[in-house]
Chimera marker file (.cmm) of the C-alpha trace (Angstrom):
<marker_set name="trace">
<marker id="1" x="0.342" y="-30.073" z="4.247" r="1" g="1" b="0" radius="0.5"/>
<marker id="2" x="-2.267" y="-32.361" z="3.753" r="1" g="1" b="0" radius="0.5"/>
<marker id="3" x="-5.459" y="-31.446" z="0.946" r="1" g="1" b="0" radius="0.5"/>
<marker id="4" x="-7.577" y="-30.914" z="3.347" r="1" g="1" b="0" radius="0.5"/>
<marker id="5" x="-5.581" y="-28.494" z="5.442" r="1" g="1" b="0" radius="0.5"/>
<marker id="6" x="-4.824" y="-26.635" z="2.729" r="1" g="1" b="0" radius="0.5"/>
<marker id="7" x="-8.511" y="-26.710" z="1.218" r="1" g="1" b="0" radius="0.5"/>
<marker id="8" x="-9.279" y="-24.703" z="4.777" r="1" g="1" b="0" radius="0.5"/>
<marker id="9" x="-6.258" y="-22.888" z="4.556" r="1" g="1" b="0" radius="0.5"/>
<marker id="10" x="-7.910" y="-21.092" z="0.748" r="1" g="1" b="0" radius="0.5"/>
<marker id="11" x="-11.550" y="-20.852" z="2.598" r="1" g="1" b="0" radius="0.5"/>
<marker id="12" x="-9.971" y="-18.732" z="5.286" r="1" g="1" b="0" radius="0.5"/>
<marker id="13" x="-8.411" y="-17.054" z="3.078" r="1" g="1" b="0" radius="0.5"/>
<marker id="14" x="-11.184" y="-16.313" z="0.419" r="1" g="1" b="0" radius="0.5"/>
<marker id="15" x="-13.604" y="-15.480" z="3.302" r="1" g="1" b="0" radius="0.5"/>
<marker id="16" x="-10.932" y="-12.440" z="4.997" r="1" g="1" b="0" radius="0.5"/>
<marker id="17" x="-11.980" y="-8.987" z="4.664" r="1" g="1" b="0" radius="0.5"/>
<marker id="18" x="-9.362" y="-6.758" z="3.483" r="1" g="1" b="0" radius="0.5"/>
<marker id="19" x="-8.536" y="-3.847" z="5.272" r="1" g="1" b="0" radius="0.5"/>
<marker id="20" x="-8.574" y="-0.275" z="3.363" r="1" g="1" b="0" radius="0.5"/>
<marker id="21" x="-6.311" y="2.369" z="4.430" r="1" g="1" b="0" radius="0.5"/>
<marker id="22" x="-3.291" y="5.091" z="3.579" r="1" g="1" b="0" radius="0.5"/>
<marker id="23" x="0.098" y="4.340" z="3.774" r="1" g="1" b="0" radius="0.5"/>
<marker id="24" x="3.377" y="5.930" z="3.025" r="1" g="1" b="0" radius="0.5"/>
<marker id="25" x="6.660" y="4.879" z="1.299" r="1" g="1" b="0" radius="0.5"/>
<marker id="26" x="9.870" y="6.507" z="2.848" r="1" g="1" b="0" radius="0.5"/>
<marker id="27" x="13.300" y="7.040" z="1.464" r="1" g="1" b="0" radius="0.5"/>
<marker id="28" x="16.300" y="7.697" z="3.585" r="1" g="1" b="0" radius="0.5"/>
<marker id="29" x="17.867" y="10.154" z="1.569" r="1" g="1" b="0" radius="0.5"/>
<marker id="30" x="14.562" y="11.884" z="1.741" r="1" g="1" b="0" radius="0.5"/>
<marker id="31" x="11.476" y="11.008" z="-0.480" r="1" g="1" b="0" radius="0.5"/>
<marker id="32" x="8.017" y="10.740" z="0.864" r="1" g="1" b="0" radius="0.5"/>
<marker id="33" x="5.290" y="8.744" z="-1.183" r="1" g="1" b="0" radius="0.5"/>
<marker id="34" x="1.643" y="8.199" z="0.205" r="1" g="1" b="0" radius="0.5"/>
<marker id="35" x="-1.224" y="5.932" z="-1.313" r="1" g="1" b="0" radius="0.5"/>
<marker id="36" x="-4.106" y="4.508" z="-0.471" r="1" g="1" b="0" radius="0.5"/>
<marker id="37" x="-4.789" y="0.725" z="-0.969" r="1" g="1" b="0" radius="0.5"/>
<marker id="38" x="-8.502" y="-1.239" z="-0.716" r="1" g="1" b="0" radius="0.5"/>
<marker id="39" x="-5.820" y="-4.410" z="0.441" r="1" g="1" b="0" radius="0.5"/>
<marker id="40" x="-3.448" y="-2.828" z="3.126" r="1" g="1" b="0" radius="0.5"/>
<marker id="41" x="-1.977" y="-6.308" z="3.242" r="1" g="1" b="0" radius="0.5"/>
<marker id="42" x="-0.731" y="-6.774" z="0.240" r="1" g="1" b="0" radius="0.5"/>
<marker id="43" x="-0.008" y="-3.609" z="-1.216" r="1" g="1" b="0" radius="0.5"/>
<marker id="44" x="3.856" y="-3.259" z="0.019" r="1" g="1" b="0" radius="0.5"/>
<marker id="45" x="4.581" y="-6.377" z="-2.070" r="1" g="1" b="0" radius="0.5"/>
<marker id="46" x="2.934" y="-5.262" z="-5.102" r="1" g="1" b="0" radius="0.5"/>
<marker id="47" x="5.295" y="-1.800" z="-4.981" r="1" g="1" b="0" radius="0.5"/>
<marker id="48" x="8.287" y="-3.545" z="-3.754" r="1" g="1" b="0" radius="0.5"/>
<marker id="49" x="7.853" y="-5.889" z="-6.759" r="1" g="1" b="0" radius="0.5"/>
<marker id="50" x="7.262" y="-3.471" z="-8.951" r="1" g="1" b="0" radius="0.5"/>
<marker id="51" x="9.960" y="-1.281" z="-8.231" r="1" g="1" b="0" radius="0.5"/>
<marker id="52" x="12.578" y="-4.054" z="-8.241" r="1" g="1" b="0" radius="0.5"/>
<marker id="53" x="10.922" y="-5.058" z="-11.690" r="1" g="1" b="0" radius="0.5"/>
<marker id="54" x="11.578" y="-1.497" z="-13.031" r="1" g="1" b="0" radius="0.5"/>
<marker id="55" x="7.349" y="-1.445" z="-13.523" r="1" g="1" b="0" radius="0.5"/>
<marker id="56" x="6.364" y="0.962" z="-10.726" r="1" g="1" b="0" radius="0.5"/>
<marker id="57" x="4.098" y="3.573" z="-12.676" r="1" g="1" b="0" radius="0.5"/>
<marker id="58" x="5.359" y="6.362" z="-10.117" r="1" g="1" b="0" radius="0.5"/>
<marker id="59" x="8.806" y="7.631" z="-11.938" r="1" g="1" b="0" radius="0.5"/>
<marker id="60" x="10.154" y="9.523" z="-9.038" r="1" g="1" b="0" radius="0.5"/>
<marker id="61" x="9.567" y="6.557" z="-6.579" r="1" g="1" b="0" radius="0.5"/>
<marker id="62" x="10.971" y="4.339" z="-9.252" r="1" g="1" b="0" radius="0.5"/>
<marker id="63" x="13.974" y="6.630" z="-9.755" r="1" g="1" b="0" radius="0.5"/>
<marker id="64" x="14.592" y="7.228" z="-6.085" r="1" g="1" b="0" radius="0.5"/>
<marker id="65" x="14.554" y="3.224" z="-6.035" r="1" g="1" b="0" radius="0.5"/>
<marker id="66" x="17.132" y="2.613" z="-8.331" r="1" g="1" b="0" radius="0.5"/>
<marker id="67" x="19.429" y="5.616" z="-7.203" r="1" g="1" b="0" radius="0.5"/>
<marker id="68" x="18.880" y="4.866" z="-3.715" r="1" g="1" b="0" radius="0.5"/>
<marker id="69" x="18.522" y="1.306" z="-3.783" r="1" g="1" b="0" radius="0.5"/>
<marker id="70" x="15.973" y="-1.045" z="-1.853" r="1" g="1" b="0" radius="0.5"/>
<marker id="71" x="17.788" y="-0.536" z="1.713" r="1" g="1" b="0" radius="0.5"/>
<marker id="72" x="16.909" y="2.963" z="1.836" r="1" g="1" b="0" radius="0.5"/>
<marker id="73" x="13.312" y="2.470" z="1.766" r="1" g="1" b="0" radius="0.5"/>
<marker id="74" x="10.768" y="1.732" z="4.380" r="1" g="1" b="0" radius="0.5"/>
<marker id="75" x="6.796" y="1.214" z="4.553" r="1" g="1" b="0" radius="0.5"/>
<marker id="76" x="4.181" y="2.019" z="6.743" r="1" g="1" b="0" radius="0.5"/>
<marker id="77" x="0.954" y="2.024" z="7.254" r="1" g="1" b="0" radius="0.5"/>
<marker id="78" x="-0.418" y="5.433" z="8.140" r="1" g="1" b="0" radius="0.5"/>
<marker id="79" x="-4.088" y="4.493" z="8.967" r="1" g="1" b="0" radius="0.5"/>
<marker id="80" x="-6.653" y="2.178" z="8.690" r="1" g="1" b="0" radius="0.5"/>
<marker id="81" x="-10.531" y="2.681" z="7.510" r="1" g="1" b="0" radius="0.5"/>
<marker id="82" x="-13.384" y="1.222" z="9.322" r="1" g="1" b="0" radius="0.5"/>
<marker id="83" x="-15.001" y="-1.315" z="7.241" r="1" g="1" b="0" radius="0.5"/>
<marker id="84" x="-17.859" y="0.215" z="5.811" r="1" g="1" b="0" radius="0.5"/>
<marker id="85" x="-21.235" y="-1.413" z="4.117" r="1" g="1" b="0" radius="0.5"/>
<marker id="86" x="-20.810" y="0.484" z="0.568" r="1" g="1" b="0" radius="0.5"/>
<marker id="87" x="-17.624" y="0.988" z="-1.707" r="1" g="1" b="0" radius="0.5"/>
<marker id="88" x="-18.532" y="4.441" z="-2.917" r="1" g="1" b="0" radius="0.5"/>
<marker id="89" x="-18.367" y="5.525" z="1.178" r="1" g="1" b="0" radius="0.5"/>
<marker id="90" x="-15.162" y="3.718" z="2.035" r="1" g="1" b="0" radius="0.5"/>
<marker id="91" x="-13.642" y="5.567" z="-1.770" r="1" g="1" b="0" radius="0.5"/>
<marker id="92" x="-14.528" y="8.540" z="-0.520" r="1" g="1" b="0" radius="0.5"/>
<marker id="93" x="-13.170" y="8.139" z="3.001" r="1" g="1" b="0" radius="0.5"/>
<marker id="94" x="-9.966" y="6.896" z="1.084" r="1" g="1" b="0" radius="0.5"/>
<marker id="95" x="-9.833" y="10.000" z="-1.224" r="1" g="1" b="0" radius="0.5"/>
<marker id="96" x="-10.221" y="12.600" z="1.705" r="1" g="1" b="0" radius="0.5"/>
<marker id="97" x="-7.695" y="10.813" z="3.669" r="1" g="1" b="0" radius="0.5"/>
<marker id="98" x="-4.889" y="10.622" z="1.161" r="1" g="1" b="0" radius="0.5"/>
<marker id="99" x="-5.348" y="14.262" z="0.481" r="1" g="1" b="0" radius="0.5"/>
<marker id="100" x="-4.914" y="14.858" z="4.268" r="1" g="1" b="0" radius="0.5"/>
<marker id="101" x="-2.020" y="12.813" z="4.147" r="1" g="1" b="0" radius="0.5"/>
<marker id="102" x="-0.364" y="13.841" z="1.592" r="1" g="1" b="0" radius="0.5"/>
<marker id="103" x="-0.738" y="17.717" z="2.566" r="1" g="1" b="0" radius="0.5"/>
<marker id="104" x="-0.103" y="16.524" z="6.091" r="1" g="1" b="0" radius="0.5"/>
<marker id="105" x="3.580" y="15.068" z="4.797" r="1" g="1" b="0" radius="0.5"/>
<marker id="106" x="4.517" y="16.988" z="1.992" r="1" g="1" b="0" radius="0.5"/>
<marker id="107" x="3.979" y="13.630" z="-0.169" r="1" g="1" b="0" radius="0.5"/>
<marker id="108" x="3.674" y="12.741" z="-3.534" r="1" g="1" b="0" radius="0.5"/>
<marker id="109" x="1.292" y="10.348" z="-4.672" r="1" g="1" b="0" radius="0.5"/>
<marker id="110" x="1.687" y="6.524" z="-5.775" r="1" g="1" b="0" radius="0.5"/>
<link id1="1" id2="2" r="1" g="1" b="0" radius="0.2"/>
<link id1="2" id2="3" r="1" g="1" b="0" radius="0.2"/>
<link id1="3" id2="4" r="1" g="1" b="0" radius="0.2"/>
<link id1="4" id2="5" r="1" g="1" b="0" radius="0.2"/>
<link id1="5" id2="6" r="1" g="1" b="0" radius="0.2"/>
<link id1="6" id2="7" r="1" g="1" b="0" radius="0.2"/>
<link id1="7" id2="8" r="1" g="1" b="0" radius="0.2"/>
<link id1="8" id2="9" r="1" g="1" b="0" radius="0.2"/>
<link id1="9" id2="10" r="1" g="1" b="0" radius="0.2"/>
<link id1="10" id2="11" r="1" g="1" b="0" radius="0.2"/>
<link id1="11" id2="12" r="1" g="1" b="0" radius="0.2"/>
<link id1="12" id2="13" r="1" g="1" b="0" radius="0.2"/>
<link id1="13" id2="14" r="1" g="1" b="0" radius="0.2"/>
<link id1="14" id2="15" r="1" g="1" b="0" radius="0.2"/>
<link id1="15" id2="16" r="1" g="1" b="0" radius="0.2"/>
<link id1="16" id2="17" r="1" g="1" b="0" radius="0.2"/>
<link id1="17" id2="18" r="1" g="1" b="0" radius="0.2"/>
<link id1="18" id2="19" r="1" g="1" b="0" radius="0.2"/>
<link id1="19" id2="20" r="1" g="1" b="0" radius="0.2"/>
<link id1="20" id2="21" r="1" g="1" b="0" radius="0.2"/>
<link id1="21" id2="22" r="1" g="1" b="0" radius="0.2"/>
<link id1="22" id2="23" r="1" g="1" b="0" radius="0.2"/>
<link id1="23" id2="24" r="1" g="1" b="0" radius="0.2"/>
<link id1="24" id2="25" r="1" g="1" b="0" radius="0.2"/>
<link id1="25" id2="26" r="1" g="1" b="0" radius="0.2"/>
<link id1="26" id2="27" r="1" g="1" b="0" radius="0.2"/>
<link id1="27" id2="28" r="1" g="1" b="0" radius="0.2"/>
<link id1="28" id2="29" r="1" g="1" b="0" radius="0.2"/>
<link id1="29" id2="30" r="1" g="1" b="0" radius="0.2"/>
<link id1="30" id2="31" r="1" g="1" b="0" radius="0.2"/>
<link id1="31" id2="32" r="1" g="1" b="0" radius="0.2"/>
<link id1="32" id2="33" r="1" g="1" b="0" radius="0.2"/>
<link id1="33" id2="34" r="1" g="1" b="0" radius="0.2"/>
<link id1="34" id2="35" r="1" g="1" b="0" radius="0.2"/>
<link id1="35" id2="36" r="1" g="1" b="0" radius="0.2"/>
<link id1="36" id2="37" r="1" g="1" b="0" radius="0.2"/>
<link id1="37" id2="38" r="1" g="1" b="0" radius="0.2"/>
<link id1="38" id2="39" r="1" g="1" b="0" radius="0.2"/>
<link id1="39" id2="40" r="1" g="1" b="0" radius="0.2"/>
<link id1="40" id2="41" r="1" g="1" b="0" radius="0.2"/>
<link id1="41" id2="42" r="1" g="1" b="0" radius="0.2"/>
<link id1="42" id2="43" r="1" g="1" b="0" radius="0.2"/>
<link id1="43" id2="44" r="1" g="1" b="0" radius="0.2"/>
<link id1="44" id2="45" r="1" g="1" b="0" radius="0.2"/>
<link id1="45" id2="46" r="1" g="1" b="0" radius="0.2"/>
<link id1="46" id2="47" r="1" g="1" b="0" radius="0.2"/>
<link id1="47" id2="48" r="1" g="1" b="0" radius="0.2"/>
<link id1="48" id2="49" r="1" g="1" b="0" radius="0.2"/>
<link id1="49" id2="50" r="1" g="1" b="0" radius="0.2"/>
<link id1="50" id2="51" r="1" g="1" b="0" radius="0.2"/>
<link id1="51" id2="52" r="1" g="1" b="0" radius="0.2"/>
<link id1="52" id2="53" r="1" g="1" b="0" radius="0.2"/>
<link id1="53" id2="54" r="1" g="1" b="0" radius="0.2"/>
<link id1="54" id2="55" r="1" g="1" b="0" radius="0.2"/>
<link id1="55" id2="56" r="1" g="1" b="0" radius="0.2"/>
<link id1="56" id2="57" r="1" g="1" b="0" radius="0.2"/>
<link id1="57" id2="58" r="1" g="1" b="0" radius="0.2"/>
<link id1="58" id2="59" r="1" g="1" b="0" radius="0.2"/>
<link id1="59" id2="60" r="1" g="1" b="0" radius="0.2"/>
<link id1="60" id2="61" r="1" g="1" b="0" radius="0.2"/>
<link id1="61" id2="62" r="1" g="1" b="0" radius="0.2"/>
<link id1="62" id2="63" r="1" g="1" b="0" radius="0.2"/>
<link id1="63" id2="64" r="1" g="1" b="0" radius="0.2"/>
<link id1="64" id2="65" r="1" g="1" b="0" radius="0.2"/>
<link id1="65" id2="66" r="1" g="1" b="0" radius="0.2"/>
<link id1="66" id2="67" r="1" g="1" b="0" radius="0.2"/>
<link id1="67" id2="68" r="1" g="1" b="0" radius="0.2"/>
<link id1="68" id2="69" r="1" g="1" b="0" radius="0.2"/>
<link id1="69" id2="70" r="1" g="1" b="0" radius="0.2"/>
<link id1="70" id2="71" r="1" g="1" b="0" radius="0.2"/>
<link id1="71" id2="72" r="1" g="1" b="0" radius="0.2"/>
<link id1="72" id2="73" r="1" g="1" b="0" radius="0.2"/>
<link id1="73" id2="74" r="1" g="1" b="0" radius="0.2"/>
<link id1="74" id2="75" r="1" g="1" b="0" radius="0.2"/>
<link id1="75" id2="76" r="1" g="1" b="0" radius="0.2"/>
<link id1="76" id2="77" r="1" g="1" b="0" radius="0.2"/>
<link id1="77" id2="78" r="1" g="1" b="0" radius="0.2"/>
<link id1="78" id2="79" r="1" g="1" b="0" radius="0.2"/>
<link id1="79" id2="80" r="1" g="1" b="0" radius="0.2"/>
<link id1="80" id2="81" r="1" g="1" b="0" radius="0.2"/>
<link id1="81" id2="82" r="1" g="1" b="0" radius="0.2"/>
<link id1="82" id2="83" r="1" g="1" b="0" radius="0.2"/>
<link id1="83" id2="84" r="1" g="1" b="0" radius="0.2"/>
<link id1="84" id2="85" r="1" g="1" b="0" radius="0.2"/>
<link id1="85" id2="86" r="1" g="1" b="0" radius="0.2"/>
<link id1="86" id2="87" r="1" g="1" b="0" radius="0.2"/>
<link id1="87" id2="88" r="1" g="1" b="0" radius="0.2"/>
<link id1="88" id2="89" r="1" g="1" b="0" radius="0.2"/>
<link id1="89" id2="90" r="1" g="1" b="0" radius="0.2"/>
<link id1="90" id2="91" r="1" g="1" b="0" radius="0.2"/>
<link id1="91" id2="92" r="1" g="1" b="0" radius="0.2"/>
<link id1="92" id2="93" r="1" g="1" b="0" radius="0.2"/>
<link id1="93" id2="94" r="1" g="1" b="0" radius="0.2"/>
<link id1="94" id2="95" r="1" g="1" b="0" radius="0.2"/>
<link id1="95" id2="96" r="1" g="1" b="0" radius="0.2"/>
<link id1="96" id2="97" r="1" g="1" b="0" radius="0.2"/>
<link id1="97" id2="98" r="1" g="1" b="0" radius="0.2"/>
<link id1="98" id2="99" r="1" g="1" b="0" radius="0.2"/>
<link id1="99" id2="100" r="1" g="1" b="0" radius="0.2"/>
<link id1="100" id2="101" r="1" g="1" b="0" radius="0.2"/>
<link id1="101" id2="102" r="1" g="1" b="0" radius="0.2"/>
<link id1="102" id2="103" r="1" g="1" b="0" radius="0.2"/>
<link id1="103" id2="104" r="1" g="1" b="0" radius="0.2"/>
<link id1="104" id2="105" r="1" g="1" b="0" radius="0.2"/>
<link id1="105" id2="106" r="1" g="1" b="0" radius="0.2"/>
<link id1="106" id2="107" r="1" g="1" b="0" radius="0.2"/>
<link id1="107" id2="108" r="1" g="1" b="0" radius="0.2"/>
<link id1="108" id2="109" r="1" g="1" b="0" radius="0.2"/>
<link id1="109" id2="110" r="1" g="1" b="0" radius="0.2"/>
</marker_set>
């Protein structure tokens, strides 16, 4: 890749709005996590490295991990948030949804 290639390549990249939604963590033998993330696209790499570091600061999602092992466990993204001109609108939107979501699944949270 040539410097200036990858000089665009980090502008695109700096200039990309995140987007905000819930998500869940499933376990095959079972466990249901939900959480909500301000970066939906780069959230399942920050738990999956976490959990394979030992790190994750959700014990029963880190437990389940290492009983269970990393095969056993999928992600997905439950919904999406519009993008919204204010943080304090798009936390609140965030809040109300993981509670739905969590209620809605019989989740714990991340």
């Amino acid at each position: 890749m040539q410097q200036q290639d990858r000089r665009a390549a980090v502008a695109a990249y700096k200039k990309r709005k995140p987007a905000a939604g819930i998500y869940v963590v499933r376990c095959a033998a079972g466990g249901v996590w939900v959480g909500q993330s301000q970066s939906l696209d780069t959230v399942q790499n920050r738990i999956w490295f976490a959990l394979r570091m030992g790190s994750s600061p959700c014990r029963s999602l880190q437990a389940a991990w290492q009983t269970h092992g990393a095969d056993s466990f999928r992600f997905e993204i439950l919904e999406r948030l519009a993008e919204e001109e204010t943080d304090y609108i798009r936390n609140a939107q965030l809040k109300a949804r993981l509670a739905h979501w969590r209620a809605a699944l019989g989740a714990q949270t991340i």
